[in-house]
Every structure is written in structure tokens, then in C-alpha cells.
N, CA and C atoms as an extended XYZ file, in Angstrom:
273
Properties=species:S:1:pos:R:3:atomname:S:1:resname:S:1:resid:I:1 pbc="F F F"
N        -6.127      -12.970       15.740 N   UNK     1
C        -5.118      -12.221       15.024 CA  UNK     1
C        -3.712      -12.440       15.582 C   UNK     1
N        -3.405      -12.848       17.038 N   UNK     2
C        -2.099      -13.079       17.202 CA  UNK     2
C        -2.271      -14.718       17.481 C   UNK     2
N        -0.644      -14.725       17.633 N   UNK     3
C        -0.632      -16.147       17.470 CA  UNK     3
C        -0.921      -17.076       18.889 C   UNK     3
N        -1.273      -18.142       19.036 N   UNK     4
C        -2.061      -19.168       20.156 CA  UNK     4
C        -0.591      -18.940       21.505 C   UNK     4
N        -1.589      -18.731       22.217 N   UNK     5
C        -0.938      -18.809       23.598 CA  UNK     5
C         0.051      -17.538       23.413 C   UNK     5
N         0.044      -16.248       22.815 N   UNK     6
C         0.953      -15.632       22.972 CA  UNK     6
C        -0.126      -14.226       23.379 C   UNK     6
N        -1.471      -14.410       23.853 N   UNK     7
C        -2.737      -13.215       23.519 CA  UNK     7
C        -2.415      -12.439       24.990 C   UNK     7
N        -1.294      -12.828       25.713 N   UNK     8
C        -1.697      -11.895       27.310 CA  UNK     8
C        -0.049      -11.046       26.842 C   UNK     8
N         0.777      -11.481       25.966 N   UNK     9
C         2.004      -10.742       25.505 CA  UNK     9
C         1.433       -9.550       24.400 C   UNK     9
N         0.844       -9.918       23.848 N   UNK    10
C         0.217       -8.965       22.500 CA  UNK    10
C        -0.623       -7.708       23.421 C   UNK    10
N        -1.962       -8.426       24.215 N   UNK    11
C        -2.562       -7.591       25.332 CA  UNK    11
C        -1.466       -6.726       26.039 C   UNK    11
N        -0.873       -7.131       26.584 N   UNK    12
C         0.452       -5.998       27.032 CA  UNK    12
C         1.209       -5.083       26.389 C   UNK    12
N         1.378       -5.420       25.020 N   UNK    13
C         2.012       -4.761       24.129 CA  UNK    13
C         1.092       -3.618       23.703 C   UNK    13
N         0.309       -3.674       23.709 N   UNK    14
C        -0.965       -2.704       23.211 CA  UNK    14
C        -1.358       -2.161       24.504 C   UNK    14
N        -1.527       -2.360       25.259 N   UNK    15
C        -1.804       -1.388       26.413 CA  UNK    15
C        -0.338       -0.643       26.962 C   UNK    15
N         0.961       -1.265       26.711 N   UNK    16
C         2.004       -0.335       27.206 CA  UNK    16
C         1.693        1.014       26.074 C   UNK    16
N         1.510        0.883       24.633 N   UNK    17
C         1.521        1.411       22.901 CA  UNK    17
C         0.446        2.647       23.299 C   UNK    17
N        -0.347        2.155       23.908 N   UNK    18
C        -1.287        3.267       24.558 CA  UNK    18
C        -1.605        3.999       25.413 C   UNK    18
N        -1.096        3.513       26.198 N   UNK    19
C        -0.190        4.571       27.780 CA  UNK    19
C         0.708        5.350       27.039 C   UNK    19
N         1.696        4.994       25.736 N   UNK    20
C         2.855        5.570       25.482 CA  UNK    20
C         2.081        6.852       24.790 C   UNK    20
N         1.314        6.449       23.847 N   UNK    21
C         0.060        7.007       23.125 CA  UNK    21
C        -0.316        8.690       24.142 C   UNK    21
N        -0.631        7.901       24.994 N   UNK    22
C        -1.143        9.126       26.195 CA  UNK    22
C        -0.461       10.142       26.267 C   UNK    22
N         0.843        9.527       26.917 N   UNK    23
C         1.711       10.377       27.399 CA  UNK    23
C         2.299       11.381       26.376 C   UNK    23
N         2.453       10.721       24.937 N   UNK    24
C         3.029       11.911       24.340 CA  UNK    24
C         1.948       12.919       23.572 C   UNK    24
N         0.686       12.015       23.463 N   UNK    25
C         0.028       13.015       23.208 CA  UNK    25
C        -0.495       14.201       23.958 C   UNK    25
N        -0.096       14.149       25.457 N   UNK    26
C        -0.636       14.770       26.046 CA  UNK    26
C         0.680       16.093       25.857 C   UNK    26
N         2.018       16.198       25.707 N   UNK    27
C         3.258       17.153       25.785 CA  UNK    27
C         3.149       17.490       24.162 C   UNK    27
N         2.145       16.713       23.482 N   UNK    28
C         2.341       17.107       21.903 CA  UNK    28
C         1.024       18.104       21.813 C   UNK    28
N        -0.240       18.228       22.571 N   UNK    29
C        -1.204       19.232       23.111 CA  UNK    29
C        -0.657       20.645       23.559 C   UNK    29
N         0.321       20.261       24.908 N   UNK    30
C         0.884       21.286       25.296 CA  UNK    30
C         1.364       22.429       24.291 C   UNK    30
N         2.208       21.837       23.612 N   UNK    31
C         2.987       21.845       22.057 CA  UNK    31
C         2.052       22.972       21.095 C   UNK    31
N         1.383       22.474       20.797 N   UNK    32
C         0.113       23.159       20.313 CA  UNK    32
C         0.234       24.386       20.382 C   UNK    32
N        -0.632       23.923       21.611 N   UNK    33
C        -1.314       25.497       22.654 CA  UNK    33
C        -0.661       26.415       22.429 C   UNK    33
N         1.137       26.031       22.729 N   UNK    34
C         1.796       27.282       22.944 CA  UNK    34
C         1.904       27.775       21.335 C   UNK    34
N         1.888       26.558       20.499 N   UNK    35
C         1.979       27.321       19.064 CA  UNK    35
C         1.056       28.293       18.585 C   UNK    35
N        -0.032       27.738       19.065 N   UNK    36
C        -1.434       28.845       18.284 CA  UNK    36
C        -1.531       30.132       19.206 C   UNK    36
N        -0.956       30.102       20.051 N   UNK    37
C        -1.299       31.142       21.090 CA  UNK    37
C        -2.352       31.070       21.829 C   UNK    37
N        -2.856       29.609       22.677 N   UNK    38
C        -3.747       29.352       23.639 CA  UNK    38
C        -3.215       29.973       24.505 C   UNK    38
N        -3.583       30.274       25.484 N   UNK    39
C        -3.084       30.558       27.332 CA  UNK    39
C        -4.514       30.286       28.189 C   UNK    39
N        -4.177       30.897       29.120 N   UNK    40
C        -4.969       30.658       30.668 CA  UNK    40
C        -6.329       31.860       29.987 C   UNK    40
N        -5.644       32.777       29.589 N   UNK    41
C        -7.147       34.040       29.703 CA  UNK    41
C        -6.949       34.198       28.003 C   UNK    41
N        -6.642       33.813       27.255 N   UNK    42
C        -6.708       34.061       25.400 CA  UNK    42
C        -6.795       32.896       24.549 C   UNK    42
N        -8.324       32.667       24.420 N   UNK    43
C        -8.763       31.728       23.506 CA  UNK    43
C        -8.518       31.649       21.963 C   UNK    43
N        -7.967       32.789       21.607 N   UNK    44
C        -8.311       33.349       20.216 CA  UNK    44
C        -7.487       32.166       19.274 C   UNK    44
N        -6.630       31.764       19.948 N   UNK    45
C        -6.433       30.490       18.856 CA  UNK    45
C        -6.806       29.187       18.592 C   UNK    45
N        -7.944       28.933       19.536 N   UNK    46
C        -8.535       27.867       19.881 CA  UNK    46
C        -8.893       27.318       18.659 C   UNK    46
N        -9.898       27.943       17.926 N   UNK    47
C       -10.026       27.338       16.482 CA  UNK    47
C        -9.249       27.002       15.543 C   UNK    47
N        -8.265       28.066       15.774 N   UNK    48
C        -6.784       27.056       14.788 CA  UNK    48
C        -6.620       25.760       15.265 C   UNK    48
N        -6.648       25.645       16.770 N   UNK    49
C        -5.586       24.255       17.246 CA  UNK    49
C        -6.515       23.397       16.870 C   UNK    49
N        -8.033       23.195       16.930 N   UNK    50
C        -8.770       22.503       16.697 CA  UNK    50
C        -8.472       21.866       15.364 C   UNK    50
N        -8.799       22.722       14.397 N   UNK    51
C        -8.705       22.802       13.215 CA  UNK    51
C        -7.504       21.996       12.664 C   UNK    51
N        -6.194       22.379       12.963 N   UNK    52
C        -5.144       21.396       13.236 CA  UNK    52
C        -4.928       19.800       13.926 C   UNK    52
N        -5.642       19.931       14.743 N   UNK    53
C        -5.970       19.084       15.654 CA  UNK    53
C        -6.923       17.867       14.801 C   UNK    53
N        -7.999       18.564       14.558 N   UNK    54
C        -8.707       17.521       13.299 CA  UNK    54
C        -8.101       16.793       12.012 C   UNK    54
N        -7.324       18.012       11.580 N   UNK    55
C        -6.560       17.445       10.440 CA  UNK    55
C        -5.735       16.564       10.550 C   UNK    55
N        -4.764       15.994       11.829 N   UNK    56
C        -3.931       15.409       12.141 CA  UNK    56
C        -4.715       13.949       12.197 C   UNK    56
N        -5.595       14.182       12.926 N   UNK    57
C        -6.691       12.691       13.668 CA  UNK    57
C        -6.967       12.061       11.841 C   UNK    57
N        -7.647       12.832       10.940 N   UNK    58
C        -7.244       12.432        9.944 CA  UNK    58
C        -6.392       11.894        9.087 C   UNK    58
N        -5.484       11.928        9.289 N   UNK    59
C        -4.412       11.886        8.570 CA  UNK    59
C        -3.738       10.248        8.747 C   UNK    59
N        -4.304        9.441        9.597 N   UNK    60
C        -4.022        8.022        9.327 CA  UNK    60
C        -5.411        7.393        8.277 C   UNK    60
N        -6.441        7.768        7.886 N   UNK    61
C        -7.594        7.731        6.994 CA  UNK    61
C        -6.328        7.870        5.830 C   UNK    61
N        -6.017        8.691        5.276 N   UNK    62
C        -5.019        8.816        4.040 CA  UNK    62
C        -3.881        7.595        3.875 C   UNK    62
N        -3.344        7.611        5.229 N   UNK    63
C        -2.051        6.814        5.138 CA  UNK    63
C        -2.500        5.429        4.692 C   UNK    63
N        -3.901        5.066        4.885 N   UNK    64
C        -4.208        3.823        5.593 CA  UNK    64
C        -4.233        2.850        3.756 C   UNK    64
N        -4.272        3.634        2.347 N   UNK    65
C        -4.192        2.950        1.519 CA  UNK    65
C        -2.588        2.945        0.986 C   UNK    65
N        -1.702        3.127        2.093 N   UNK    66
C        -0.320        2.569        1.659 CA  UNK    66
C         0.082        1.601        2.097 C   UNK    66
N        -1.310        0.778        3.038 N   UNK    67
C        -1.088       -0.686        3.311 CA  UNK    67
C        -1.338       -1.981        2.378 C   UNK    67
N        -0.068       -2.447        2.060 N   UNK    68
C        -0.414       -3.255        1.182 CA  UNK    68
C        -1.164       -4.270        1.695 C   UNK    68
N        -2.050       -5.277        0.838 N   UNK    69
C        -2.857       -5.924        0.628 CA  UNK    69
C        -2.625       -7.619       -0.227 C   UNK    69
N        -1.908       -8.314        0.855 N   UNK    70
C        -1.762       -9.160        1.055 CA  UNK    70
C        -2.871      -10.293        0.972 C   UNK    70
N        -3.009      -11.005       -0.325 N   UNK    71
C        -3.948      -11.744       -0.409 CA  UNK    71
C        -3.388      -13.673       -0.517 C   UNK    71
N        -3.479      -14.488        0.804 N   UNK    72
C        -3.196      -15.683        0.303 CA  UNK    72
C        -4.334      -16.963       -0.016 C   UNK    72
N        -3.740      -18.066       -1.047 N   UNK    73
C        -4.457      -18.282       -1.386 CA  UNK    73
C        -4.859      -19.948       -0.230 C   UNK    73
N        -3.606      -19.941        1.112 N   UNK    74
C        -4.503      -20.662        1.304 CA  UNK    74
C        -4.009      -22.382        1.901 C   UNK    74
N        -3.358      -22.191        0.634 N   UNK    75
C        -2.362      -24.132        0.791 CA  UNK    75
C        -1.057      -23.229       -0.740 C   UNK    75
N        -0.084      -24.060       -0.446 N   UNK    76
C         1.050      -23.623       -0.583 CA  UNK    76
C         1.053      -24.909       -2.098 C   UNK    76
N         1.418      -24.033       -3.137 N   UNK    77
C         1.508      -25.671       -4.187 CA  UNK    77
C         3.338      -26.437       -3.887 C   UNK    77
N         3.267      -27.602       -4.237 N   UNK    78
C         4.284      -28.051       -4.026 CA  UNK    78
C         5.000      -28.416       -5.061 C   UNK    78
N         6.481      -28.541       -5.418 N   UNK    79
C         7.379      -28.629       -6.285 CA  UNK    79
C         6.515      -29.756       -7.248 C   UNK    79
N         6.188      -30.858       -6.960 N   UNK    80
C         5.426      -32.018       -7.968 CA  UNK    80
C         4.359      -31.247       -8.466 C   UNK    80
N         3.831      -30.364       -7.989 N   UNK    81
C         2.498      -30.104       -8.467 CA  UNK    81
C         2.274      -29.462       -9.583 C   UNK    81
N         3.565      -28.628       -9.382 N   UNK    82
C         4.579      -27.131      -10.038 CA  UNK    82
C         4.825      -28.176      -11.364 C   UNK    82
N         5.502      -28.990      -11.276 N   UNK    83
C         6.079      -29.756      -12.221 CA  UNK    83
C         5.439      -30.619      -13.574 C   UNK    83
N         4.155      -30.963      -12.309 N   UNK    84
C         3.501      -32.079      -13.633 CA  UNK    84
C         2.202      -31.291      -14.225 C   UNK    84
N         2.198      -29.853      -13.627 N   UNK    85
C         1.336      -29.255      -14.567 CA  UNK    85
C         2.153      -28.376      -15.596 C   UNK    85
N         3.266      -28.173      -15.411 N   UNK    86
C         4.045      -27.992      -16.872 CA  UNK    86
C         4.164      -28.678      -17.947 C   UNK    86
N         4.278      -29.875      -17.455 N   UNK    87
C         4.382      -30.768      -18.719 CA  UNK    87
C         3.026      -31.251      -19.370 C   UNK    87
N         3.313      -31.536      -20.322 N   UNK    88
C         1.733      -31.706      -21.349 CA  UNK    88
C         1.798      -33.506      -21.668 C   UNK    88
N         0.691      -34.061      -21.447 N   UNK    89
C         0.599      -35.513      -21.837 CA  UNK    89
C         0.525      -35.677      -23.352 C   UNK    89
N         1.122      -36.569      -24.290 N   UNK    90
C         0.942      -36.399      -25.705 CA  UNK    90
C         0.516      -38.044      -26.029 C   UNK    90
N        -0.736      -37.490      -26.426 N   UNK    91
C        -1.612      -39.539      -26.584 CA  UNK    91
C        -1.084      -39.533      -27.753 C   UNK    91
């Protein structure tokens, strides 16, 4: 999927994307908590955050058919090719 001799730059790029991944998901948790009203001794919002929490993890499943769909065919036609199938032979 990436291009030749470039696979230890791509590998890096995706492991920095996922450390980054970490880190904010971990202050976007925090985030949460304090929204639903988690704490140290009051669970009672636990099932909201979850609940939220699920819906979000979802939510690239939805996005994922606004990727267009790029179909090639392959070999590229060329200007002559373009040309002499326009024109019609007349015996």
C-alpha cells in the first residue's frame, strides 16, 4: 500500500498517529468523566459515559461510506487510441 522503499517512513508515521491517538484520547476520557459525573466514590454516570463512549467508537462505521471509491482501469488509453476509435472506416 505505500510506495517502494518509503515502508520504514509510512511505519513511523503511523506509530507517531497512534501515540498521538493515545494521548488525546486519554484527556478526551478525562473529559468525559467529568461530564457525566464520574468521580473517585460516584459511579452513577458510568453508563452514560459508556453509552457515549460506544456511540462515538461507532461513528467512523457511518463516516466510512463518504469514502469515495475510486475504481482504475489499469493502463491509461493514449491520444492515438482516443483518436482512431472515433473515426469510422468507410469500405
Amino acid at each position: 500500500l505505500c510506495p517502494p522503499r518509503c515502508e520504514g517512513l509510512v511505519m513511523a508515521f503511523i506509530m507517531s498517529a497512534i501515540s498521538l491517538a493515545f494521548i488525546v484520547s486519554g484527556y478526551l476520557g478525562v473529559a468525559l468523566a467529568s461530564y457525566v459525573g464520574v468521580t473517585g466514590d460516584d459511579f452513577s454516570g458510568l453508563p452514560r459515559g459508556l453509552l457515549i463512549q460506544a456511540v462515538c467508537t461507532l461513528l467512523p462505521i457511518f463516516w466510512s461510506s463518504c469514502i469515495l471509491d475510486v475504481k482504475s482501469t489499469g493502463k491509461k488509453k493514449r491520444n492515438s487510441d482516443v483518436k482512431s476509435k472515433g473515426k469510422k472506416k468507410d469500405n
